[in-house]
N, C-alpha and C positions, 0 to 999 in steps of 0.2 A: 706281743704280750706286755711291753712296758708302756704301751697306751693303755689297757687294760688296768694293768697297776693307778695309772694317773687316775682314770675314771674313781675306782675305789675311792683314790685317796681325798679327790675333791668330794666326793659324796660323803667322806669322814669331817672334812673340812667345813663344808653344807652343814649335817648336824651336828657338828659341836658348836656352833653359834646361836643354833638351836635353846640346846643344851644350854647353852654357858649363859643367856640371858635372864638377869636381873638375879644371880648367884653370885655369893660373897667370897667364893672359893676360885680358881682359877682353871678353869679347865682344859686341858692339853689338845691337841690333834690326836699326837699319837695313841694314846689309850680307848676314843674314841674310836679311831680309826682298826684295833685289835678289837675291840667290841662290835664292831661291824661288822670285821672279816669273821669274827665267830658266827653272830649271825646266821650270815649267809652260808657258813658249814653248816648249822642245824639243821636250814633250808633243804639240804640234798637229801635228809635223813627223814625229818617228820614238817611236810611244807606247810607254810605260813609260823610254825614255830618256833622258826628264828627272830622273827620281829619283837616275841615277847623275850628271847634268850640274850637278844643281846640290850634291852633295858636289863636285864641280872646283869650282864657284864659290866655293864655301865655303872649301878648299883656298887658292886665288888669294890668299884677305884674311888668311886665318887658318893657322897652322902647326899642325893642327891632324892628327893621325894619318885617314888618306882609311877603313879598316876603323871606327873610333868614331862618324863620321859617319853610314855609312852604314849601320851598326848604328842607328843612332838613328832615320833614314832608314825602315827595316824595324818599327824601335818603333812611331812614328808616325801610321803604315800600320794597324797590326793596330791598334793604339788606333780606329783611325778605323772598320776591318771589326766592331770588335767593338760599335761604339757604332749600327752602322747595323744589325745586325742586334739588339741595343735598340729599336731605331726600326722594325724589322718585327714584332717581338712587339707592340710596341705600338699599331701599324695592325693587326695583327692582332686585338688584343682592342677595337679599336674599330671594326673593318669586317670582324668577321670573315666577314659572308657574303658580300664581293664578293670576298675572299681564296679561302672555298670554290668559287664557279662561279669562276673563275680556275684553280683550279688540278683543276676536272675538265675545264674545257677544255682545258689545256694539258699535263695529266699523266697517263699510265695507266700504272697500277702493276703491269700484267701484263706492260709493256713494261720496265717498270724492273728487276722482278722478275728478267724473262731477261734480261736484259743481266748482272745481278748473278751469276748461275747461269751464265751460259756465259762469263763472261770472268772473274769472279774467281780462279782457278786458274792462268789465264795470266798476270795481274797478280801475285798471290804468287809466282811462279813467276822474273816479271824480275823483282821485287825483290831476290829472294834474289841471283839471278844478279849484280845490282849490286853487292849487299852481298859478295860474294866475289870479283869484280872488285876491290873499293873495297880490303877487306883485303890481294890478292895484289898492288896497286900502291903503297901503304903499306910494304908488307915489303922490297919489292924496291928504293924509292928514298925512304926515310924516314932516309936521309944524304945527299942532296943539297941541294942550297945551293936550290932552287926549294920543295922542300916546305917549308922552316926557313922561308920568309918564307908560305908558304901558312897554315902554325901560329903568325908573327906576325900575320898577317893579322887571321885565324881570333879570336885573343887583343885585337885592337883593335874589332873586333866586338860580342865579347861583353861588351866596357867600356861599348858604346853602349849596348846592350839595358840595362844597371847602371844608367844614368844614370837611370830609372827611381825606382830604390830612393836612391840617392845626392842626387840636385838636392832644393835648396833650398825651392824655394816648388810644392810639391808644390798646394796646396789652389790657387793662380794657376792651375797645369796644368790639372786637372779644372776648374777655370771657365769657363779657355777652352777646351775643348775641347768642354763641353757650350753656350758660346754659341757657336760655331762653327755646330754645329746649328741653333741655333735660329734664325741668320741666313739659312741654306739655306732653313729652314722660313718663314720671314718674307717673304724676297726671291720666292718661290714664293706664296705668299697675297695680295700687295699686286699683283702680277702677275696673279694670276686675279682678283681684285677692277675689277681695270681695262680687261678687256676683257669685252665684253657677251657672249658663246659661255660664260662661266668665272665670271663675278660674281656666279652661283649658289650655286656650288660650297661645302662646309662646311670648317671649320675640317680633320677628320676625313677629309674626301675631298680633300683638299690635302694632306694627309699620306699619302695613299695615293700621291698622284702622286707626292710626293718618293721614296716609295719604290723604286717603279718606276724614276724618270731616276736615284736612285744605282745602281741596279743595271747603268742601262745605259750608265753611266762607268763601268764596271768593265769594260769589255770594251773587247779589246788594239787597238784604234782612236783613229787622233790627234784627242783631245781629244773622247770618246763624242760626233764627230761623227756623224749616223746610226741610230745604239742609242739615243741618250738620246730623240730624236725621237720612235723607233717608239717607244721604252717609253710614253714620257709620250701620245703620241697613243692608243696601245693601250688604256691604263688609262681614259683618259677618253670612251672608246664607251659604258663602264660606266655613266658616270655621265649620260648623253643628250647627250655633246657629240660633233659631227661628227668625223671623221678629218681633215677637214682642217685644221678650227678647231682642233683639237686639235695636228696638225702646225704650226698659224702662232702657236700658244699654247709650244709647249716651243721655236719657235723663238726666238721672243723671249724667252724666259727663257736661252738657252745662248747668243741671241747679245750680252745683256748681261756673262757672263760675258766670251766670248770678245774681245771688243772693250779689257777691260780687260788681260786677258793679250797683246793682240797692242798694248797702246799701251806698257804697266808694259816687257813684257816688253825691247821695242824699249830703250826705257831703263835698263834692267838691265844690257843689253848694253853699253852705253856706258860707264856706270858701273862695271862690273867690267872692262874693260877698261883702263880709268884708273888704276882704285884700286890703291896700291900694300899688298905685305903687312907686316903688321905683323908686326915682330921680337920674339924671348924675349929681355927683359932678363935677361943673366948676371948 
């Protein structure tokens, strides 16, 4: 559990650097890091709407524009899409044949093919429609007081996704971001190492599993309760372990997770509740 905690706490660590670029105020770990752990309690409740609950949290301590935040928010994110799809090349080049019967089991491409062939047309189709929509409600109220704060918005936004190019300890960021991983990867190996159905299993075939339960935290369920389960039981029929074993294998891995987030979270709560915000010294 206290790798778990670490994951968290670099991941607070990750965006408050975020955050804190090109801001006149000073911004902590910790409070970041209770705005997190809030967060990801939302998450178990109504998912995906902790990503916006914890820019409020952040908001609460910090005067901090809510569009830069959650630009950052969205940074983040695809930072994390794009490292995990790293992490599928990379089970792929190392398992590539349970990737193959995987995905003739699960994919036909004559199916994909017509799908692509009879609906593509209609999808270019609402695009366009959107996209001439989009233009003829811009022309007609692109002097009202509601768009002017939609193109502030818009412009606090795009300073988030900046902070990218702009923060400081650029080479800290990719550190932690790549040990973040590697904590996933760890807390999943030392987990299969310790129950007898999984204490088998290779370095390589633990990495196939991580890949599967990210995928099935991606999906719009509070807290990939569910998804991550089947993924992770799924993938390890592959490898000779039961479905069940496998269901009481990813449980205990998500319910270590979850236990942190629903004690942190609990705590966060209190704690941002309390905290008062800090002022811009004129």
């Amino acid at each position: 559990m206290f790798i778990g905690l670490l994951g968290f706490w670099l991941r607070a660590w990750r965006w408050k650097n975020l955050i804190a670029t090109n801001e006149t105020i000073t911004v902590k770990t910790i409070p970041i890091f209770w705005s997190l752990m809030f967060g990801n309690l939302v998450n178990l409740i109504f998912p995906r709407a902790g990503e916006v609950a914890r820019c409020g949290a952040v908001r609460k301590t910090y005067p901090i524009k809510f569009g830069k935040i959650f630009g950052t928010v969205v940074l983040e994110r695809t930072i994390d899409m794009l490292f995990m799809l790293f992490i599928i090349a990379l089970a792929f080049l190392l398992e590539g044949s349970i990737f193959i019967e995987i995905f003739k089991n699960l994919v036909s491409l004559d199916a994909i093919k017509g799908f692509i062939v009879e609906y593509f047309y209609w999808a270019l189709l609402f695009f366009l429609m959107l996209l001439l929509m989009g233009v003829f409600a811009y022309q007609k109220f692109k002097k009202t007081a509601w768009l002017g704060k939609l193109r502030q918005f818009a412009r606090q936004f795009v300073s988030g996704l900046e902070t990218l190019i702009h923060m400081e300890n650029k080479v800290g960021f990719w550190v932690a971001t790549f040990s973040i991983w590697i904590i996933y990867f760890l807390m999943m190996y030392w987990m299969a190492l310790s129950i007898p159905a999984t204490h088998t299993l290779s370095a390589t075939s633990v990495l196939m599993v991580l890949v599967m339960g990210s995928i099935g935290m991606i999906a719009p369920v509070q807290g990939g309760i569910g998804t991550f389960h089947a993924m992770v039981a799924f993938i390890l029929l592959y490898y000779g372990v039961s479905e069940e074993q496998g269901k009481i294998f990813a449980m205990l891995v998500h319910t270590s997770q979850i236990m942190i987030v629903l004690i942190l979270g609990g705590i966060s709560f209190l704690y941002l509740f309390r905290k008062k915000k800090v002022t811009l010294n004129v």
